[in-house]
C-alpha positions in Angstrom: 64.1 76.7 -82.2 61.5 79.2 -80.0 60.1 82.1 -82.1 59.1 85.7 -80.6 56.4 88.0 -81.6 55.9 89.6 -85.3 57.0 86.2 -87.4 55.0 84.7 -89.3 55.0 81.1 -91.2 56.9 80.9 -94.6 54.2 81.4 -97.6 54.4 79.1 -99.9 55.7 79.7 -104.0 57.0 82.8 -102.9 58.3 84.7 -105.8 61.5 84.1 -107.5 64.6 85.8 -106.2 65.9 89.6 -107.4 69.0 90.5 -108.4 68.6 93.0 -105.5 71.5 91.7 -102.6 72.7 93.5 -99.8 76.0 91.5 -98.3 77.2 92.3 -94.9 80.0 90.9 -92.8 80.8 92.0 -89.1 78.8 92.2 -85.9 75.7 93.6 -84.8 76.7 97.2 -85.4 78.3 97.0 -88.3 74.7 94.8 -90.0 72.5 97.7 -88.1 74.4 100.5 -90.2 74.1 98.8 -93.6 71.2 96.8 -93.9 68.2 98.1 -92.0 66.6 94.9 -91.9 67.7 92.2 -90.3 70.4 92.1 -87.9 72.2 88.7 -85.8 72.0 90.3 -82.6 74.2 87.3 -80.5 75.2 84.1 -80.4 75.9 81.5 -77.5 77.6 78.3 -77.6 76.3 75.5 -75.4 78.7 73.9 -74.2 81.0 76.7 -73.8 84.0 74.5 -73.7 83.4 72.0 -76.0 85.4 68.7 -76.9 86.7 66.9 -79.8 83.4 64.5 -80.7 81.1 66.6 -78.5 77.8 68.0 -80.3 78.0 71.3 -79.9 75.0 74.0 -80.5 75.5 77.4 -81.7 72.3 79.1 -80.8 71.7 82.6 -82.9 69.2 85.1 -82.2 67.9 87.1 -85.8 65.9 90.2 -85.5 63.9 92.4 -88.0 63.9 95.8 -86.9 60.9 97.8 -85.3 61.7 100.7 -88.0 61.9 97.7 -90.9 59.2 98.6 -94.1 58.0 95.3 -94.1 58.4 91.5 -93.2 61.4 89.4 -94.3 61.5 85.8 -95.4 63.7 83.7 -93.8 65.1 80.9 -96.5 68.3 79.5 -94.4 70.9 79.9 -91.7 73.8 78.5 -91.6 77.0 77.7 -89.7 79.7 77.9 -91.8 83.4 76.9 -91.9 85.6 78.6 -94.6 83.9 77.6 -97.2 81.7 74.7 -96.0 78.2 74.7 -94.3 78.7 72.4 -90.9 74.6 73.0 -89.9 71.8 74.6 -91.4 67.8 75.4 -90.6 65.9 75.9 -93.3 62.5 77.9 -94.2 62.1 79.3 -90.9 59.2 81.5 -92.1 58.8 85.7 -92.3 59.8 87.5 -89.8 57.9 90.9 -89.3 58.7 94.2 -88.4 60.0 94.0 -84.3 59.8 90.1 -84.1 63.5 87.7 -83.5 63.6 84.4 -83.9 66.2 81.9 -81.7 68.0 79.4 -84.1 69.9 76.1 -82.9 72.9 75.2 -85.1 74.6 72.1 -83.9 77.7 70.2 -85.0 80.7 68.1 -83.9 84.4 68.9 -84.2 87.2 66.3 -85.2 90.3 68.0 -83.8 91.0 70.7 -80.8 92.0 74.0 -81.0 90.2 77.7 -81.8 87.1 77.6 -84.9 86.7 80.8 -86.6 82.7 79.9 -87.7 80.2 82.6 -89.3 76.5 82.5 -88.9 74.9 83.3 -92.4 71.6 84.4 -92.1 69.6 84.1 -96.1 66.3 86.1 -96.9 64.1 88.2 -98.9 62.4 91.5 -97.7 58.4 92.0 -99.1 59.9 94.4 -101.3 61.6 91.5 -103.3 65.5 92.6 -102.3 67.9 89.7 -101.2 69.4 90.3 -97.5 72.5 88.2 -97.0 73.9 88.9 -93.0 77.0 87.5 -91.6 78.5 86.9 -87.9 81.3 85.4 -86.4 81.3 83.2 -84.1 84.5 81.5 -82.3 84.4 78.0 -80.5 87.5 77.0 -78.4 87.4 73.2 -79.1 89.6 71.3 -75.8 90.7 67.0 -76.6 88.7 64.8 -75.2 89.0 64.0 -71.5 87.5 61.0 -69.9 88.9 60.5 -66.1 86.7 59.0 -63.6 88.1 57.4 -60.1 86.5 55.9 -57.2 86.8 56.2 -53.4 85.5 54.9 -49.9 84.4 57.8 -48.6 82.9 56.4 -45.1 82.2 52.9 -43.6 80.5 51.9 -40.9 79.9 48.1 -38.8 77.7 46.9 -42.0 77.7 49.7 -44.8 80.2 51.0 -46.9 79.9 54.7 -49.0 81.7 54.3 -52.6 81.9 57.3 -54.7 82.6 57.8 -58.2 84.1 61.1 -59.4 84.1 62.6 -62.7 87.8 64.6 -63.0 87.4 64.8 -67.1 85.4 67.4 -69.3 82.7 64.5 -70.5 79.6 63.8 -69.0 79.4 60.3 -67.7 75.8 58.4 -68.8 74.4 55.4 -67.5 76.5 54.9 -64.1 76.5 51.5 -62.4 78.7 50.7 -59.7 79.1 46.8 -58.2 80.6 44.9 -55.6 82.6 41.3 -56.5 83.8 39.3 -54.2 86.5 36.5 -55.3 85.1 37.2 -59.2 81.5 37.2 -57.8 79.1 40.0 -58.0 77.4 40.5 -55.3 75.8 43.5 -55.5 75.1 46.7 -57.8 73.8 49.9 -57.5 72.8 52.5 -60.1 73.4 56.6 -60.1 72.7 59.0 -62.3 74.5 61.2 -65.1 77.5 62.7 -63.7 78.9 66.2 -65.8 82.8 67.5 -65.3 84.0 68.4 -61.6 81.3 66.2 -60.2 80.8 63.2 -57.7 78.1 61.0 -56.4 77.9 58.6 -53.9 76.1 54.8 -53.6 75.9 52.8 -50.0 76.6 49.1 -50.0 75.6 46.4 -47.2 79.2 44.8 -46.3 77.8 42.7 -43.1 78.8 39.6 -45.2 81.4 41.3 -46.7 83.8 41.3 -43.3 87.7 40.7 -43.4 87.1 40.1 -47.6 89.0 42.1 -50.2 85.9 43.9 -52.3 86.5 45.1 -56.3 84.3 47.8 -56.7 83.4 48.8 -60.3 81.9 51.7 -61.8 80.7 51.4 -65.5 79.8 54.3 -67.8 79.4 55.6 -71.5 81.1 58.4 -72.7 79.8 59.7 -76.2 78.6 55.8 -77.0 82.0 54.2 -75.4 82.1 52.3 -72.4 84.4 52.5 -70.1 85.1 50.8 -66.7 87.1 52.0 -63.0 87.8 50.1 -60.3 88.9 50.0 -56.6 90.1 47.2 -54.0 89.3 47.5 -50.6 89.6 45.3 -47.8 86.6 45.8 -45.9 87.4 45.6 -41.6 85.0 44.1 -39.4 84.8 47.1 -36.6 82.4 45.4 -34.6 82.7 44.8 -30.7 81.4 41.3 -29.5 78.4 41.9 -26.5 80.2 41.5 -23.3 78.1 41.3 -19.3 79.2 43.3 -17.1 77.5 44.4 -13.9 77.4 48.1 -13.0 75.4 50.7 -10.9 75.7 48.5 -8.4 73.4 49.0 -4.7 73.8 46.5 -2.4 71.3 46.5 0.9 72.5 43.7 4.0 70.2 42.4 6.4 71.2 39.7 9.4 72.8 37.1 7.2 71.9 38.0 4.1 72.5 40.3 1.2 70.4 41.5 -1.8 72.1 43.0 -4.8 70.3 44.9 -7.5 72.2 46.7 -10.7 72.3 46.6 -14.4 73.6 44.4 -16.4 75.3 46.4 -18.9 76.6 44.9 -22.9 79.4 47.3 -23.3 79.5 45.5 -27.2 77.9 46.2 -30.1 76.7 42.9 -30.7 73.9 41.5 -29.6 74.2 39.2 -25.9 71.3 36.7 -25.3 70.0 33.9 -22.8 72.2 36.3 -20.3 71.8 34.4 -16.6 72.8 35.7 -13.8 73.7 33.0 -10.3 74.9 34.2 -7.1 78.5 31.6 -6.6 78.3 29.8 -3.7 81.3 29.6 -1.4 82.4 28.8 2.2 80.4 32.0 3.6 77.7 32.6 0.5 75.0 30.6 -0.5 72.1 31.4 -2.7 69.4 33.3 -1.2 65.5 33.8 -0.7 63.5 34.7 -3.0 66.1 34.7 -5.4 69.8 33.2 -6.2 69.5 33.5 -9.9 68.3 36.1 -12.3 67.2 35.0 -15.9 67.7 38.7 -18.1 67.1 37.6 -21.5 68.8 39.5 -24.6 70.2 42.4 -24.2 71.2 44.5 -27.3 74.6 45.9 -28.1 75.3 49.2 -25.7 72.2 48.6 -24.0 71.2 47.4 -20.1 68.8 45.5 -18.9 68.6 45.8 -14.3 68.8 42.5 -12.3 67.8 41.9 -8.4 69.7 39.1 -6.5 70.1 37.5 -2.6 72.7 35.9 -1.2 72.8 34.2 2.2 75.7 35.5 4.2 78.0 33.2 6.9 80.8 34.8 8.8 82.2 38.4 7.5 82.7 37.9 3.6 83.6 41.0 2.2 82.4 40.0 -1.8 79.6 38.2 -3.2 80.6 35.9 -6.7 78.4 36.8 -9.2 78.4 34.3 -12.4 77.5 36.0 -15.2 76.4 33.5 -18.2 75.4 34.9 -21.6 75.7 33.8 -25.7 77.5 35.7 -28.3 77.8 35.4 -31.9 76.7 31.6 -31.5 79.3 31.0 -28.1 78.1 30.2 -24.6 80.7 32.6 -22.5 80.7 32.3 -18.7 82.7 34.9 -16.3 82.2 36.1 -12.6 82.2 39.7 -10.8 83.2 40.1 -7.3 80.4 42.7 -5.6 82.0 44.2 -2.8 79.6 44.5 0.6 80.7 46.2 3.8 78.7 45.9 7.3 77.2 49.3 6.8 75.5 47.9 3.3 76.4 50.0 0.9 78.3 48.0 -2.0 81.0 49.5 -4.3 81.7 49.1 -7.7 82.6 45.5 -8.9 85.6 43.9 -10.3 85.5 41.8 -13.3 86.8 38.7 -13.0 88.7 37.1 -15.7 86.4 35.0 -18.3 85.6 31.1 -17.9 85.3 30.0 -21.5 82.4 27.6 -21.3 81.5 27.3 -25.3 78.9 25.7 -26.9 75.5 26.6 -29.2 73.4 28.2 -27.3 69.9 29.5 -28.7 68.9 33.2 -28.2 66.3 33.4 -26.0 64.5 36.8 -24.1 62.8 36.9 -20.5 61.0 39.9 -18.8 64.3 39.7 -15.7 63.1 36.2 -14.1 64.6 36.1 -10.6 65.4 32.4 -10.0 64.8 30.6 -7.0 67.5 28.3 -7.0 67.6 25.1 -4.2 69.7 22.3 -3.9 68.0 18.9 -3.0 70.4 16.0 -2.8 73.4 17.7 -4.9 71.1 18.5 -7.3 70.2 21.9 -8.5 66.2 22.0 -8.6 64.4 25.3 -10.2 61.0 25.6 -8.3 58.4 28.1 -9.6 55.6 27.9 -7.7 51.7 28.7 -8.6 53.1 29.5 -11.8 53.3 33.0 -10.2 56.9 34.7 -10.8 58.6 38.2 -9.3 60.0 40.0 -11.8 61.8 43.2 -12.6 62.5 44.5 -15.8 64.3 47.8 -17.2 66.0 48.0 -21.1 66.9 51.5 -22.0 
């Protein structure tokens, strides 16, 4: 209840009532006419379409004239139904000539359909005459409606977007949503109030949820009652193992030798580590000087790291074998590219040969691009780094 200017508080053992009464029924116009005094000048209803069970607050706005002779006391309004009083505010204090007063009536409804209510405003003017004022009020009250569903409204390689929508005309209170998994919880997530015609929307981490069936839940109170919604999904595991591949290759020949510099490109989106690059040795290529082998490290999903290799040429080989060695997802995975080289030096794009399965645990390692110098002594392959001084070159984009 917020008062205006010109009322004043209720004065206490006021005197006792007249026999004085002026009775009025009808709207604004129709009080203005007869009484001169005080007149209900609107009402609102809040909500404006209430439901069976929902409070509901008729808020009335009384006014004392400017032209009034005096101040009037206001004993008690009331919302009434035929004959019954469904709210009431009481001594509300004297309301002077000019002032209005706003006045909150609240109540709940048992059934639907269209109340006929009256507001019935008691007081006495400071001339000791009884002012009785009536207005109508009708409430359209709609059954309850409590309809709530949830969707999955994006997902990505690890999350998941879940939202909960509110298709009924309550207002849902204290929203959680979780995430089971075989009748485990494993995760929950809170949102807040959600009124008719609305939605919100709660993220979920799925990367160990892959290739599982997931029962979300959404749980919320209507009017005191709780009630539940829920939604199966089987969430798919979109991701793309890293995979080698050499590309932007530039290849530059000398007398009986070849070096070969590129990227080496993960066209997953997974991370590849320990990837090791080896120049293949054949009839007509050997490894070369300074460098047969290239240690790259990790190199992220849809990322590239450059690589610089020499080969030692024999005869007119028109391809170099490039091994290409790197662990995925816990799996040692070996293939080889075939670089094309020409006698004018200038090397095409390479082929990918088909993939060598060589699986095992492998441990994820990184390197700045180590070029390896790579001889054979008696069969044996023998890594040789000398004055602990290495040549390097590095690029990750």
């Amino acid at each position: 209840m917020t008062r205006s200017r010109g009322v004043r508080p209720a004065v206490a053992g006021a005197v006792a009532l007249l026999a004085v009464t002026s009775i009025l029924v009808g709207g604004p116009s129709a009080v203005s006419a007869q009484s001169g005094q005080i007149v209900v000048n609107s009402t609102t209803v809040e909500p404006s379409e209430p439901y069976v069970g929902e409070s509901v607050t008729v808020r009335a706005t009384v006014s004392n004239f400017e032209s009034s002779s005096g101040g009037v006391d206001l004993k008690e309004i009331t919302l009434r139904s035929g004959g019954s009083i469904v709210a009431e505010a009481n001594n509300l204090g004297t309301l002077g000539p000019g002032g209005s007063v706003d006045v909150p009536l609240s109540t709940t409804f048992t059934s639907a359909g269209e109340k006929r209510l009256r507001v019935h405003v008691s007081g006495r003017h400071e001339n000791g005459n009884v002012i009785n004022v009536e207005y109508p009020v009708i409430v359209t009250v709609e059954e309850r409606d409590v309809r709530a569903g949830l969707s999955v409204t994006e997902q990505t390689n690890d999350t998941v977007d879940v939202e909960l929508t509110n298709y009924g005309n309550t207002n849902l209170s204290n929203v959680e949503i979780t995430a089971s998994v075989n009748d485990s919880q494993v995760a929950q997530r809170y949102t807040a109030n959600l009124g008719p015609d609305t939605n919100r929307s709660v993220v979920f981490d799925t990367a160990d949820m892959s290739d599982q069936v997931v029962l979300f839940t959404a749980t919320y109170t209507v009017d005191g009652e709780t009630y539940t919604t829920s939604l199966s999904k089987e969430i798919d595991d979109e991701s793309v193992p890293g995979e080698i591949r050499l590309t932007s290759i530039e290849t530059t020949r000398t007398t009986g030798s070849v070096t070969i510099q590129g990227d080496a490109a993960n066209i997953g989106n997974t991370d590849a580590s320990s990837v090791l690059l080896t120049v293949k040795e054949t009839e007509n290529v050997s490894h070369g000087s300074p460098s047969g082998g290239y240690f790259v490290g990790r190199v992220e999903g849809s990322e590239f790291a450059t690589f610089d290799l020499t080969a030692q040429l024999s005869g007119e080989p028109t391809t170099v074998p490039i091994e290409v060695s790197y662990i995925v997802d816990g799996d040692r995975v070996t293939t080889t590219q075939e670089v094309p080289i020409d006698s004018s030096g200038t090397g095409a794009t390479p082929a990918a040969g088909g993939p060598q399965s060589n699986r095992g645990q492998g441990s994820g390692g990184s390197s700045g691009g180590l070029p390896l110098s790579l001889p054979v002594i008696g069969g044996v392959l023998v890594v040789v780094v000398l004055g602990g001084v290495g040549i390097y070159r590095w690029r990750q984009h």
